[in-house]
C-alpha positions in Angstrom: 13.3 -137.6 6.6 14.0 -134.3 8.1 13.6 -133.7 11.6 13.3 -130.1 12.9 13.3 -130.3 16.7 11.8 -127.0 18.3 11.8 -125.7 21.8 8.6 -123.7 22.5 8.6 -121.0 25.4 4.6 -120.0 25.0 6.1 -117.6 27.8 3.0 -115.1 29.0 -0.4 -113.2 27.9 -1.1 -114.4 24.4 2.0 -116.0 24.1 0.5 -119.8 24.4 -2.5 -118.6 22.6 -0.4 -117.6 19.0 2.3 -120.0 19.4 -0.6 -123.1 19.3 -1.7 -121.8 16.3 2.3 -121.7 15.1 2.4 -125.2 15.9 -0.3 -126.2 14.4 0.8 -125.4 11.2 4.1 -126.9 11.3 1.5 -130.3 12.0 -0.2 -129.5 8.7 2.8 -129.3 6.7 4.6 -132.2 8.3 0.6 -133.7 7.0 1.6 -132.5 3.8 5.4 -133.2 3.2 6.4 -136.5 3.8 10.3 -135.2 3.8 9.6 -133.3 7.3 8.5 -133.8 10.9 8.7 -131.4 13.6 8.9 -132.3 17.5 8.2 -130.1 19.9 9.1 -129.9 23.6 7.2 -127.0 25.8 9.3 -125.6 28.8 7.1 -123.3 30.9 9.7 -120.3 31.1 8.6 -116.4 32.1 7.1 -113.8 33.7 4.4 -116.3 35.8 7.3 -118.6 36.1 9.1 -116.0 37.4 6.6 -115.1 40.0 6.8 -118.7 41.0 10.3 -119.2 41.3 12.1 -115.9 41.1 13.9 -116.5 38.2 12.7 -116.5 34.5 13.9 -119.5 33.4 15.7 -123.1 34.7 19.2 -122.5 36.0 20.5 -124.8 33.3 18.0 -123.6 31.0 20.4 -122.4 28.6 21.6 -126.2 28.6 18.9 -127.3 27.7 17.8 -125.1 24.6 21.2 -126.0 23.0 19.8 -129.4 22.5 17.3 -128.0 19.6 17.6 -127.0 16.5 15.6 -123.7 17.3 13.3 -121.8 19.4 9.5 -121.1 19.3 9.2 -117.7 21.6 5.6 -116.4 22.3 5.7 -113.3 24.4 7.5 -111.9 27.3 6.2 -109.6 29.8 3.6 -109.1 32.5 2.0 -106.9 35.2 4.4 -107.0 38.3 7.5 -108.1 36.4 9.8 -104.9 35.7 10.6 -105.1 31.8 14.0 -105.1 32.2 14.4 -108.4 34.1 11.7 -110.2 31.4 14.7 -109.2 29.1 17.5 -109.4 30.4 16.7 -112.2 31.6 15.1 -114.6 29.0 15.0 -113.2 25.6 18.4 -111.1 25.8 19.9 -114.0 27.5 19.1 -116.3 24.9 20.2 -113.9 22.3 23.7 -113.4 23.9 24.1 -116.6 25.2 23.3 -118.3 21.7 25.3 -115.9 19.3 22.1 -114.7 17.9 23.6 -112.1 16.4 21.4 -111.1 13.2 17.8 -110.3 13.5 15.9 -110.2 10.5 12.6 -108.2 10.3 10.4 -108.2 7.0 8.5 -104.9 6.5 6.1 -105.6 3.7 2.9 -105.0 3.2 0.4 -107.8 2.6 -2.6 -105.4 1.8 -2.3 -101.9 1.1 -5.5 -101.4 3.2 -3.5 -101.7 6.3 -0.9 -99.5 6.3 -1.9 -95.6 7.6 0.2 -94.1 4.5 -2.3 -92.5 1.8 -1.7 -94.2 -1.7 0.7 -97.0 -0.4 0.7 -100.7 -2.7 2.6 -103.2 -1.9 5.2 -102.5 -4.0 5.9 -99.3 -2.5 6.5 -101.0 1.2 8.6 -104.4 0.8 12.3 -104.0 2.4 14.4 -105.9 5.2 15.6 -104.5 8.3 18.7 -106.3 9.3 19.6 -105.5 13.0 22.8 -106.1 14.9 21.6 -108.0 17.4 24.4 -109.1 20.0 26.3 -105.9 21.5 26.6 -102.3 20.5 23.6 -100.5 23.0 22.2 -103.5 24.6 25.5 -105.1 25.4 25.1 -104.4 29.1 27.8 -102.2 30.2 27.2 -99.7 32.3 27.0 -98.5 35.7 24.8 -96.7 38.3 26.8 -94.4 40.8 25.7 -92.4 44.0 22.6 -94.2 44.0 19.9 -92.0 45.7 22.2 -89.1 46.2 21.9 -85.3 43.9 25.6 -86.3 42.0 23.9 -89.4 40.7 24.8 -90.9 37.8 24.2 -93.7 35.3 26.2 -94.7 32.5 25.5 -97.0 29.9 28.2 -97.7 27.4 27.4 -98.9 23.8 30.0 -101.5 22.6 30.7 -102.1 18.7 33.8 -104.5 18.3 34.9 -105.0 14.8 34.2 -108.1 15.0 30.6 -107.9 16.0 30.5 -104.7 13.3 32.2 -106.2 10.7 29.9 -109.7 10.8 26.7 -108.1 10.3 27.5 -105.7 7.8 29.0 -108.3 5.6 25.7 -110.5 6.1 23.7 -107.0 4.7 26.2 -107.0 2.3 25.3 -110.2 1.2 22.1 -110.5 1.6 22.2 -107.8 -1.1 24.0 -109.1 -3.4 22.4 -112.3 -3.1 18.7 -110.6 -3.8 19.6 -107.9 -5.9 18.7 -105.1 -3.9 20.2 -101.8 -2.8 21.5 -101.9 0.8 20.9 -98.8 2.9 23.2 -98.4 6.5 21.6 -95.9 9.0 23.7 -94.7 11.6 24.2 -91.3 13.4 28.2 -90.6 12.9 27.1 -86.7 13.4 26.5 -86.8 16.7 28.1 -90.1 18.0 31.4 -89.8 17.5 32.8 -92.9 18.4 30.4 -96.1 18.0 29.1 -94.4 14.9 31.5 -93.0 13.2 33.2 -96.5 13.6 30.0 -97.7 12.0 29.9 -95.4 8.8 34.1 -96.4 8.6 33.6 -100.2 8.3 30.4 -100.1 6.1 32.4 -98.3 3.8 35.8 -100.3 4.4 33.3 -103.6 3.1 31.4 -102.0 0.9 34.6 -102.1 -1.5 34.9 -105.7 -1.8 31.0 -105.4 -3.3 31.0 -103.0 -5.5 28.0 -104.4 -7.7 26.0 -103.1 -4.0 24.2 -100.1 -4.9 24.2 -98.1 -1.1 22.8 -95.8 0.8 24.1 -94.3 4.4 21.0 -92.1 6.2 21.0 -90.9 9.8 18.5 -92.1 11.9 16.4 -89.6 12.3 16.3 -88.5 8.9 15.7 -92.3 7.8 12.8 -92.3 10.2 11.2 -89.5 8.1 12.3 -91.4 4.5 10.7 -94.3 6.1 7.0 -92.6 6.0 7.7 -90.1 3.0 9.1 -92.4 0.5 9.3 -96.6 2.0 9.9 -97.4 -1.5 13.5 -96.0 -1.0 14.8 -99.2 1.0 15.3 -102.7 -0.2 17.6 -103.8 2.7 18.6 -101.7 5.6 21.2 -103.0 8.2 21.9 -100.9 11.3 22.6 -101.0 15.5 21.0 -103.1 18.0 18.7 -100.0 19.4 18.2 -98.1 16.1 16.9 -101.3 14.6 14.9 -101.6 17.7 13.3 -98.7 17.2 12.5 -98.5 13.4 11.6 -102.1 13.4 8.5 -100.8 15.3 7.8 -97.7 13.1 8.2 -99.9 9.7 5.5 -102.9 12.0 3.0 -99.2 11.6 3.9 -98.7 7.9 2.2 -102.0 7.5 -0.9 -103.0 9.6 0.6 -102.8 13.2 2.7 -105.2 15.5 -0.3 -107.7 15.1 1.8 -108.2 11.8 5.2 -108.0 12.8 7.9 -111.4 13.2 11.1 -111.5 13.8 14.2 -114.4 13.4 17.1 -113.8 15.7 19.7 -115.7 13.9 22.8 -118.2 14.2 23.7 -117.9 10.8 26.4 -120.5 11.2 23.8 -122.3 13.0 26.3 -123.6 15.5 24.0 -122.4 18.3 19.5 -122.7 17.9 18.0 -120.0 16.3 15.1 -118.2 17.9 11.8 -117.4 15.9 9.1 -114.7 17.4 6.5 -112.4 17.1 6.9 -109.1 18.5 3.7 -107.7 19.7 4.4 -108.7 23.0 2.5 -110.6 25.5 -1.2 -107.9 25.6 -2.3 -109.4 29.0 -5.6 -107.4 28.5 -7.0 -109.7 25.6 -5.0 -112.9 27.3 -7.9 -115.6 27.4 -10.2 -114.2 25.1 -9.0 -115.8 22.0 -8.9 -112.6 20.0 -5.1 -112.6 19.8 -3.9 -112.2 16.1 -1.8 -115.3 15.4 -0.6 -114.0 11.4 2.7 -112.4 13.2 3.8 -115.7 15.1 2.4 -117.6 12.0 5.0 -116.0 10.2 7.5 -116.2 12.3 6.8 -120.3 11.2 7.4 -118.9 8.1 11.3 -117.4 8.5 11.6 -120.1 10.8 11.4 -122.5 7.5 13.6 -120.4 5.4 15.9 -120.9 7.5 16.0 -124.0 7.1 15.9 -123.9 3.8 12.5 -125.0 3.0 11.5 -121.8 1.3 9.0 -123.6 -0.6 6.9 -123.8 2.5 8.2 -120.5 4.2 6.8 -118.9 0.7 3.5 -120.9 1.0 2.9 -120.1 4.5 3.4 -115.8 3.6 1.3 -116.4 0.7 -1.6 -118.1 3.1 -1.7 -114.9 5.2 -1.7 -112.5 2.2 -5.1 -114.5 0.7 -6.6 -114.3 4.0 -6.2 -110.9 4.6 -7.1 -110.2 1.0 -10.5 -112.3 2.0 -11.1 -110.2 4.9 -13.4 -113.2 5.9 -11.7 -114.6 8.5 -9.7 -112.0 10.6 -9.2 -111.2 14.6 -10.6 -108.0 15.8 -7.4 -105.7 15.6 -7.7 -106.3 11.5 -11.6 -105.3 11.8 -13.0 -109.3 11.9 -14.6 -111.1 14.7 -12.5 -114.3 14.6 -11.0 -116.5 16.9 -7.6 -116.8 17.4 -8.2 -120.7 16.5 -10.2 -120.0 13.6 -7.5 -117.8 11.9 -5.2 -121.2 12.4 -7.5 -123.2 10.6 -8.0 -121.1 7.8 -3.9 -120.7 6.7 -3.9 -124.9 7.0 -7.3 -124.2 4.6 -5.4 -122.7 2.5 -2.0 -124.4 2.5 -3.9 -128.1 1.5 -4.8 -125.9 -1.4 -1.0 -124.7 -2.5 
C-alpha cells in the first residue's frame, strides 16, 4: 500500500473550514482505492497562533514538517497581524526553507459562465503559469536606511542566480515538451536591465537544447493585456517570483475568481515536502459561516495527487468540480448557490463513487 503522510496547517479565517473538506476527500479516495491511505497530523500554526505566542509557528517547526511527505496549507492572514510577518514568516519560510522552488498555477476554465471575458470557452482559457518561486524579488535582500529621517531610503534587491534561473526555466522547458505545448517567458528586459535581461539571456541560452519548443518572450505589461485580449495565446508561461505573483491573480479573474484558484509549491526532486494550497486567502469576514468555497483547496487535493503520480485520481477529482459547477446545484454563494461549505464536500465524494 501507499502511504501519503500530510501535515495540515488549517492556519486562519476559512482556512480549517476548506481544508476539512480537502481532507475529506482524500478519505473517500483512500475508501475507494485500496493501493492508498493518507494520515494526517494537524499542527495549529498562524496568525491566532501568533497572537498567542508571538511567533507563527513552533521554533522547530520546520523540523517537524520535514518528517512528511507534503503540506496541506489553508490560509494565512488575519486582522492585527501585519501581512508581511504572516509571510515571511510561515508560508515564505516554508517555501525557502524547503526548496520549494516551482509553483504551479492552472488557469483554466471549468465553465465559461464564470469568467468576465465576453465569448470565452474553455478552450480559449486553459494554460499553466509556472513561477519561480524561491529568490529573484522575494528573496529578502534589502535594507531600510535613515529610518524616520527626509534622506530615507529603502532598498530591496531582486536576486536571480543562474542556478535558481536556470532550474526553472528548464522545468518550463520541459514541462513543454513533455505536453506538447508552446512555452511563453514574460520578463521585462526593457526596463530592468540587470535581473531581466539576465532572464531573457538564459531562456534563450536553454531554449537551444529544445528546439522542438515552440516560444514566446512578452513583457509584462504587455502579457497582462494578451492575457484578457487573446488567453488562448498561452499554453505554458514560466516567469519571476513577483510577476508570477501578480498574473497568477489576474488569470484566477479570467476564470471565476480566487474562490477557484490552487496552487503546488514544488520540490520537484522531492528531497524536501511539497506544499499544496488554495490562494484566496484566509476572508475572516465569512470565517464561521460555512459559505467558504472549498473547489480551490479541493483542487489543490488534486495537484497534490499528481504529484504523486496518481493522476488518475488528480484527473477525477478536476473532473468532479467541472460537473458540479456545470450542475449549478450545489454551489457556495460567491458562484451564485446557497450551499454549505460541507455540502459542496459531499457532493465531489458524490460524484467521485460515480467515476
Amino acid at each position: 500500500m501507499k502511504t501519503i503522510n500530510i501535515a495540515l496547517i488549517p492556519g486562519d479565517g476559512i482556512g480549517p473550514e476548506v481544508v476539512e473538506e480537502g481532507v475529506k476527500v482524500l478519505k473517500a479516495i483512500e475508501q475507494l482505492d485500496d493501493r492508498l491511505s493518507f494520515s494526517f497530523t494537524s499542527f495549529p500554526w498562524g496568525c491566532e497562533y501568533y497572537l498567542q505566542e508571538g511567533k507563527m509557528m513552533a521554533d522547530d517547526g520546520i523540523e517537524q514538517l520535514n518528517q512528511f511527505d507534503a503540506i496541506y496549507l489553508g490560509a494565512v492572514g488575519y486582522p492585527g497581524v501585519p501581512d508581511h510577518i504572516s509571510l515571511w514568516d510561515l508560508l515564505l519560510k516554508i517555501r525557502k526553507q524547503f526548496d520549494q522552488y516551482v509553483n504551479l498555477r492552472p488557469i483554466t476554465l471549468l465553465n465559461e459562465a464564470l469568467t468576465p471575458l465576453k465569448a470565452r470557452t474553455e478552450r480559449d482559457i486553459d494554460f499553466l503559469i509556472i513561477r519561480e518561486n524561491s529568490e529573484g524579488e522575494y528573496a529578502g535582500a534589502g535594507d531600510r536606511l535613515f529610518k524616520g529621517k527626509p534622506e530615507e531610503v529603502a532598498l530591496q534587491t531582486g536576486v536571480f542566480s543562474r542556478k535558481g534561473t536556470e532550474r526553472i526555466i528548464r522545468y518550463a522547458y520541459e514541462e513543454a515538451r513533455n505536453s506538447g505545448r508552446t512555452l511563453t517567458s514574460i520578463s521585462k528586459g526593457n526596463a530592468l536591465n540587470y535581473s531581466m535581461v539576465f532572464w531573457d539571456e538564459v531562456f534563450e541560452e536553454i531554449g537551444k537544447e529544445y528546439p522542438d519548443v515552440e516560444t514566446y518572450s512578452y513583457l509584462v505589461d504587455a502579457a497582462s493585456l494578451y492575457f484578457v485580449n487573446d488567453p488562448g495565446g498561452f499554453e505554458v508561461v514560466v516567469t519571476s517570483n513577483l510577476f508570477g505573483d501578480i498574473l497568477t491573480d489576474l488569470g484566477a479573474a479570467l476564470t471565476g475568481g480566487l474562490g477557484l484558484a490552487t496552487g503546488a509549491n514544488v520540490n520537484p526532486e522531492k528531497k524536501f515536502p511539497s506544499m499544496f494550497e488554495p490562494v484566496h486567502g484566509s476572508a475572516p469576514d465569512i470565517a464561521g459561516k460555512g459559505i467558504a468555497n472549498p473547489l480551490a483547496a479541493i483542487w489543490s487535493v488534486s495537484q497534490l495527487l499528481d504529484f504523486f503520480d496518481e493522476d488518475k485520481w488528480g484527473a477525477a477529482i478536476l473532473s468532479s468540480i467541472r460537473d458540479i459547477i456545470n450542475e449549478k446545484e450545489i454551489l457556495t454563494p460567491d458562484l451564485g448557490g446557497n450551499a454549505s461549505t460541507a455540502d459542496v464536500g459531499d457532493r465531489i465524494v458524490e460524484q467521485l463513487k460515480s467515476k
